[in-house]
N, C-alpha and C positions, 0 to 999 in steps of 0.2 A: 446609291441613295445620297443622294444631297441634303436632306431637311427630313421630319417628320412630325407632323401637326394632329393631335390627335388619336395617334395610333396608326395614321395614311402616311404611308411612304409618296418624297416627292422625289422624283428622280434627277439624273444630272439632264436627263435630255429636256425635261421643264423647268430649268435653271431661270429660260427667260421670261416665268413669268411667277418665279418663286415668291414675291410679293405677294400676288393676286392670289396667289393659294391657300396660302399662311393665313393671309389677314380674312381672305374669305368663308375658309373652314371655320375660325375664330371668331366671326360676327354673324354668322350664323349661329354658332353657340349662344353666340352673348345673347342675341334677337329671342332663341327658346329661353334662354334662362331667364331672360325679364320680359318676358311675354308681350315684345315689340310685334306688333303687325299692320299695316294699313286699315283703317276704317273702309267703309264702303262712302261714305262722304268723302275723304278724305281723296279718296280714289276720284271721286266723280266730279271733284274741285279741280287737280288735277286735269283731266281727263278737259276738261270745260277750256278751263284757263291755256291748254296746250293750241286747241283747237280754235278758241278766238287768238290766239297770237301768230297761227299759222295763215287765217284770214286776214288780219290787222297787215302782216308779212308781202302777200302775195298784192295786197289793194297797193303798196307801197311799188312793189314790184311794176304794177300796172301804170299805173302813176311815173313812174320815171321812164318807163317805155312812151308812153307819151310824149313827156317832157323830148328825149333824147329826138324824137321822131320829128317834131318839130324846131329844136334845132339846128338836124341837119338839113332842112331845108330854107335856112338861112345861108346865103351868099357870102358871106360878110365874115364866115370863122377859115379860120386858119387849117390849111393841109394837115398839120399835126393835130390839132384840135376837131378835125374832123374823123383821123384815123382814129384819134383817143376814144372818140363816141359812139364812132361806127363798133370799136370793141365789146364797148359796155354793151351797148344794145344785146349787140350777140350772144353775148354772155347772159343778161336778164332775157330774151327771149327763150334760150335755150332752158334756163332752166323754170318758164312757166309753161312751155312745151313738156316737160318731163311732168311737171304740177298736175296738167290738164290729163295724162297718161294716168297718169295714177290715180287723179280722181275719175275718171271712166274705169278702170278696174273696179276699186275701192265702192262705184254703183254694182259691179256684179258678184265682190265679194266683199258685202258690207259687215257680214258677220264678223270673218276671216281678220278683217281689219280690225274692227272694235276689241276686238280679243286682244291681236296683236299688242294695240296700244292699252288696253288695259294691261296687261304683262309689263309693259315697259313702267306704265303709273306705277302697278305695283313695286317695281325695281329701285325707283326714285323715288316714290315716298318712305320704304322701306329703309332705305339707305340715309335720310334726313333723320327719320326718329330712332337710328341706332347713333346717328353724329350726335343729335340734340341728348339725348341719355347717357352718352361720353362725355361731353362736353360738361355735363350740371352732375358728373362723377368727379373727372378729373380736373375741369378748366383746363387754363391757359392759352395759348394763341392760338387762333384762326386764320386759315390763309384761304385764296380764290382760286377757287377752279370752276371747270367751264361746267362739270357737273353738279357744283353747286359748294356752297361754304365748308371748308374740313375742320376738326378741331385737331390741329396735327400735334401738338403738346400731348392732347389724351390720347391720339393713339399711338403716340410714345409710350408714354410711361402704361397705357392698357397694355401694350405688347413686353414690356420689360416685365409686370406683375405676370402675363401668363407663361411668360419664359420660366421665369420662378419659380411658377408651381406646376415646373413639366408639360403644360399644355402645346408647346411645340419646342424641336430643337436644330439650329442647322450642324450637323453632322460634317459637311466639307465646309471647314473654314477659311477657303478659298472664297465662298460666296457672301460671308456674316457680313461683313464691311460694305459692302455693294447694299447687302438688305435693311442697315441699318441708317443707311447713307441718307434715303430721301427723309429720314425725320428727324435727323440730327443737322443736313446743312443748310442752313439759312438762305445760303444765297440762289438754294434751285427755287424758294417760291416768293410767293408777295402774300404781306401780312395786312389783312385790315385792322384797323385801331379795335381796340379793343371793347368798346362800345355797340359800334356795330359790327363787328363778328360777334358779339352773344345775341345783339340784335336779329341778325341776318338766319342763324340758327335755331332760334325759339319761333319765328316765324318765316319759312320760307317764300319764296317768289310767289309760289301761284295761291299761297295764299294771304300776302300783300292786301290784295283788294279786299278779300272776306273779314277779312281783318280791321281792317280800315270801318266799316260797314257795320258791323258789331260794336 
């Protein structure tokens, strides 16, 4: 036994994903105990905003496929500047060729799908209104990530208070230093100023626009 969150034993053999465990047994807690869940709006702003960006994505896709195609049949560019092109292409055709796969699936399992991505909206908006409820707890700094704004200060010191009151404990102290590593060193992330990280968190991306609009 490596850790124990809970009353759940985590073993040595899931050492590498001791983080994900800890903090996730524990924000699910937090989520019941202040009674965080997605709205059904919330969900379908999401869900909306995902689906025109993935549209918006693929017209840009098509668009450079164009561009690229025209081009190459210009005389006048350079052997290496024609290998360079002839890449990209490849690369943008291939994966609006996978696009087109999927949406012909996606028509004969449309349900299948919608489900899917609802799961995921849930996952992601979930995960914003436990940061946003951390963040107007604890404060302090905000860093970027590709899933979306963290408040890594609060969930420092959230994980310091439930170590405190036994809510989890790592056992081989071999591993403490590794777990406490990504919220104490500075130099693994990038901080947004302080404005808009509380900004970025009280309101996120896909609902920028709704926002704007109200």
């Amino acid at each position: 036994v490596s850790a124990v969150v809970l009353g759940k034993t985590i073993t040595a053999k899931e050492k590498e994903n001791l983080n994900g465990l800890i903090i996730g047994h524990l924000f699910d807690k937090y989520s019941k105990e202040h009674d965080i869940a997605p709205t059904d709006d919330e969900l379908d702003t999401f869900v909306r905003k995902t689906e025109e960006m993935d549209i918006q994505w693929r017209a840009e896709l098509e668009r450079d496929s164009e561009r690229l195609r025209k081009e190459l049949k210009s005389s006048s560019i350079s052997d290496r500047d024609r290998k360079d092109k002839q890449s990209q292409l490849q690369t943008i055709e291939s994966i609006l060729k996978d696009k087109r796969e999927l949406n012909a699936q996606a028509g004969v399992n449309e349900e299948q799908i919608r489900r899917v991505n609802r799961q995921s909206a849930h996952q992601f908006v979930k995960s914003w209104k436990v940061n946003k409820s951390l963040y107007e707890k604890y404060g302090g700094r905000v860093i970027f990530q590709q899933a979306g704004p963290e408040p890594l200060d609060a969930y420092r010191d959230f994980l310091k208070e439930q170590e405190k009151q036994g809510a989890f404990r790592i056992i081989d102290k071999k591993y403490e230093a590794g777990f406490w590593r990504y919220f104490i060193n500075d130099a693994m992330h990038t901080f947004y100023p302080r404005d808009d990280g509380a900004k970025f968190l009280k309101t996120p991306w896909w609902m920028m626009e709704k926002s704007s609009e109200e």
